[in-house]
N, C-alpha and C positions, 0 to 999 in steps of 0.2 A: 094920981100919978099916971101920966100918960105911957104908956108902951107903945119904945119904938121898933119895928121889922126892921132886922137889919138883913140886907138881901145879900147870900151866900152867890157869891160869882159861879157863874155855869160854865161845866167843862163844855169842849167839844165834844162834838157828836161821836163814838166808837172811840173816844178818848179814856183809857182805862183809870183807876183809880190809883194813886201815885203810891200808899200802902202798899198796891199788890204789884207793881213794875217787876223789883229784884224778883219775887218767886216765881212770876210769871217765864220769865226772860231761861231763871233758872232750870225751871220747866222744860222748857224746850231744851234748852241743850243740852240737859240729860235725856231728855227721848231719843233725838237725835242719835247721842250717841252709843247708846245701849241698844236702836232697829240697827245700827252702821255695825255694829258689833255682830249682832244675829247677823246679817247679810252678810260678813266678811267684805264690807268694804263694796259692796252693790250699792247701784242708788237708790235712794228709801225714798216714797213718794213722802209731798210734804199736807199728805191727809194723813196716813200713819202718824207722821211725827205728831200731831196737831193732835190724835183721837188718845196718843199713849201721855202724853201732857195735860187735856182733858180741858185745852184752851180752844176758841175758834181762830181758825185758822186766818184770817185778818191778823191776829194778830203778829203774825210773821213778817208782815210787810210793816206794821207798825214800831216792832222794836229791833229789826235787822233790816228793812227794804230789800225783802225776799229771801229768798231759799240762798241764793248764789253767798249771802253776807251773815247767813246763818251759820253757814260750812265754811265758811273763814272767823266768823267769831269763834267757832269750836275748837277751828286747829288753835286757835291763837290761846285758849285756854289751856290746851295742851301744851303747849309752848311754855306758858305761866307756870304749869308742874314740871315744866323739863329742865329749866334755864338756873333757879339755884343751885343746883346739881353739880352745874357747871364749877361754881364759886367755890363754893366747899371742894371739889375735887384739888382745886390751885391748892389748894392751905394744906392736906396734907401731906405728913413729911414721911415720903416714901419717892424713890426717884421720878425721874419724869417718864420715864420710858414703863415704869408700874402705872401713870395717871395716866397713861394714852392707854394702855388694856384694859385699865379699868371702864375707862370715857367708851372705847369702843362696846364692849359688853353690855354696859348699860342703855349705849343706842340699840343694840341691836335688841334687848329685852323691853325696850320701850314702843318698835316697832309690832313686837309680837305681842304685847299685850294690847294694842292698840293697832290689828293691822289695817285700819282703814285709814291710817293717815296719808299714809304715803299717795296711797291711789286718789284720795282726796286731794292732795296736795295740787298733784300733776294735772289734776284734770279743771283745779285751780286756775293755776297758773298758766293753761293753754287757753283760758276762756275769758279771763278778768280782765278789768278794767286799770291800766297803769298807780292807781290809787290805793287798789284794792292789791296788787304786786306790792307796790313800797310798803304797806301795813304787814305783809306776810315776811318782806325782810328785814323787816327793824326787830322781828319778831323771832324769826328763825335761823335767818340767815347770816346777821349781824353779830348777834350773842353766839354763835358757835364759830366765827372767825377773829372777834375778840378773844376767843379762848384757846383755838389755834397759837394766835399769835402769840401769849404770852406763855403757853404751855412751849412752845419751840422756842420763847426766847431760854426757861429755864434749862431745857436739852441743851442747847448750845452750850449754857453756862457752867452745864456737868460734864461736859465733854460725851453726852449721848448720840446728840444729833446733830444731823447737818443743817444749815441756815435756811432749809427748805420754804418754800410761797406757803404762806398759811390760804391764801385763796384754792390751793390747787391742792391742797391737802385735805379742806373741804370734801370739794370735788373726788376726794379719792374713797374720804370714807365714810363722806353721804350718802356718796353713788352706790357703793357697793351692798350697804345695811338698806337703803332705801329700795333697789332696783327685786332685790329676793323676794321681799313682800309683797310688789308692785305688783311681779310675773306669777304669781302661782298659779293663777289660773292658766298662763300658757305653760311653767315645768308642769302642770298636771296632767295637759294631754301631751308630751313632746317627752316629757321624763318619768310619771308616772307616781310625781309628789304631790300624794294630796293634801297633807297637814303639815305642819313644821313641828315634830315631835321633841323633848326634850336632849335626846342623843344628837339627830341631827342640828338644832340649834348650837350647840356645845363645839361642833363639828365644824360649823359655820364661824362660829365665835374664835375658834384656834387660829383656822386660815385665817383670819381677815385681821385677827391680831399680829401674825407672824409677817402675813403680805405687805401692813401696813409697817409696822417695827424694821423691817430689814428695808424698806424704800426711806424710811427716815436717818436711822443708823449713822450715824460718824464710820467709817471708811474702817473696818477691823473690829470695830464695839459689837461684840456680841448681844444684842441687847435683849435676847428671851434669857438672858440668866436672872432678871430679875422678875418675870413674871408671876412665880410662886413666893414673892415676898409678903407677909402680911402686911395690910394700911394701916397706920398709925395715924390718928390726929395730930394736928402740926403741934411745938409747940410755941410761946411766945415769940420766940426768935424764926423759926421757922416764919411762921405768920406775916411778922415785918420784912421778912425778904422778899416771899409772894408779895403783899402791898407792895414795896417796893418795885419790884417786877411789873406790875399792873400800873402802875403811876408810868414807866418809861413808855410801856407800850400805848396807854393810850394816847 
């Protein structure tokens, strides 16, 4: 019986092995993000990242085409943990004006357990490629003005809020959870804030709940009377109204 060689097709050259892609990949951006963590959001050289991941450093250009798409795949997976948050938030049945302090609170403990996004973001978005922009707002920016919108459409419908721009409502209370984190390094020589301790965050979360709540408000709707209300999960009927709600809006 003759034996035939059958010839196993050759990767490319510094082509890694297709078993080790996902760990690899995984690799990094968990280094990434735990030096960005140690630094507070300083920029990490991408030899650290590379020696804490235990890959060469090629391979950064291989499965992000550099450092710049490395720090956009990371926010984007932070995005990936932020974004059902969102959903769930819709469906429970607690009024709308309880979902916008909760929604704020949340952002703002997602910046602080994570303060290098922000700075990450901006330093992003002043530097990137139009391509590498639209991936960061289908990502970011999209999924939290779809939830504006239909979070203000259920206000309106409770007689909470006014018909307010879901775009500029954004803008009010991205800007304000985003911009705290951004600057600490300047309130720390200008104010003399060096950490964001659990009092002050708390302190942070009030105002930004109350500045936001009374610029939303229906016209006399006291709307911090329902802030101390416990969340409840929606129930059936709840559920199909939010669907409901989400179907008009989008």
């Amino acid at each position: 019986m003759v034996k035939v060689a059958i010839k196993q097709p050759r990767r490319k050259p510094g082509r890694p092995l297709a078993t080790a892609d996902v760990d690899t990949r995984k690799a990094l951006l968990s280094a990434a993000h735990d030096l960005l963590l140690e630094s507070k959001g300083l920029p990490v050289p991408i030899s650290a990242i590379c020696e804490k991941a235990r890959v060469n450093p090629a391979m950064v250009n291989y499965y992000f085409g550099g450092k710049r798409d490395l720090t956009v795949s990371l926010f984007e997976q932070l995005c990936e943990s932020w974004n059902p948050a969102l959903e769930s938030l819709l469906l429970l049945d607690v009024p709308p004006s309880k979902k916008l302090e909760i929604h704020i609170r949340q952002m703002i403990r997602n910046y602080q357990s994570t303060p290098y996004a922000s700075r990450m973001m901006t330093e992003v978005i002043m530097t990137t490629k139009p391509a590498v922009a639209k991936r960061l707002g289908n990502n970011f920016v999209r999924p939290l003005i779809s939830f504006y919108e239909r979070l203000i459409e259920q206000g309106v419908a409770a007689g909470e809020f006014r018909p307010v721009e879901p775009m500029f409502l954004f803008f009010s209370v991205v800007g304000q959870c985003e911009y705290m984190f951004a600057s600490l390094p300047l309130l720390s020589s200008a104010l003399g804030i060096t950490k964001v301790d659990e009092e002050f965050q708390e302190s942070f979360i009030k105002h930004t709940t109350e500045l936001v709540f009374y610029g939303v408000a229906r016209q006399g709707q006291p709307a911090t009377e329902v802030i101390d209300k416990p969340a409840r999960k929606a129930t059936p009927r709840a559920s199909k109204a939010s669907k409901a709600s989400s179907q008009v809006s989008g």
